[in-house]
N, C-alpha and C positions, 0 to 999 in steps of 0.2 A: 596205583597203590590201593589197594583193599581197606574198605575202612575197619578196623581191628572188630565192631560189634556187628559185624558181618559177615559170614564163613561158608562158604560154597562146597557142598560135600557133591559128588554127581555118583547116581547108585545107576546109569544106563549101562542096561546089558545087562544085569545083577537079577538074580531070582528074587522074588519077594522074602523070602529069607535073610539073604544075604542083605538086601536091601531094608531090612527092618533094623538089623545088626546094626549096620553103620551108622544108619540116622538115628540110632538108642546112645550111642557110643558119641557121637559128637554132640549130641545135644547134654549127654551127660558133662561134657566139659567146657558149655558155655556157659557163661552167668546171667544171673539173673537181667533181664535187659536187652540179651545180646539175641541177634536174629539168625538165623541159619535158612540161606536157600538150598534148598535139593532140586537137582539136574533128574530129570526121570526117562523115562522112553516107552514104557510100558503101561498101560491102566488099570490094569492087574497090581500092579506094583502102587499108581497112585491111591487107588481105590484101599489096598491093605495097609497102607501108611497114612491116609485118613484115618480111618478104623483104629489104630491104632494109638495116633495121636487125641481121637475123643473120647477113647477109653481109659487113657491117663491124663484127662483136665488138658492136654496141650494143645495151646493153639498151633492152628495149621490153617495156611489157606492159599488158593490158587495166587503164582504172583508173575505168571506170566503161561504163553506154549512152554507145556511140558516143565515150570518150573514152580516147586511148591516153596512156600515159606512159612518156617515156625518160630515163634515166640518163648523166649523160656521165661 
């Protein structure tokens, strides 16, 4: 069982686009607290989802191969 302040979204295969999309869109619906990992495959993709999360205060940081995690 998933522990409920933890949410695994996977953007592999996803253009950096699409991939900003999803990880804007779940973190919008986590609370305050709650952690979300993202599943990645590309680093074009991690590299624009960095960028992104430190130009909106959110933390983000390496939490395994290929796997980021953010803090909301």
């Amino acid at each position: 069982m998933q522990d409920a302040a933890v949410m695994t979204v996977d953007v592999r295969d996803m253009t950096c686009a699409q991939a900003l999309a999803v990880v804007a869109r779940a973190i919008s619906h986590r609370a305050n607290g709650q952690r979300l990992h993202v599943l990645y495959n590309a680093q074009d993709v991690k590299r624009d989802l960095m960028v992104w999360a430190a130009d909106r205060g959110v933390k983000m940081s390496e939490a395994g191969p290929d796997r980021l995690q953010v803090h909301r």
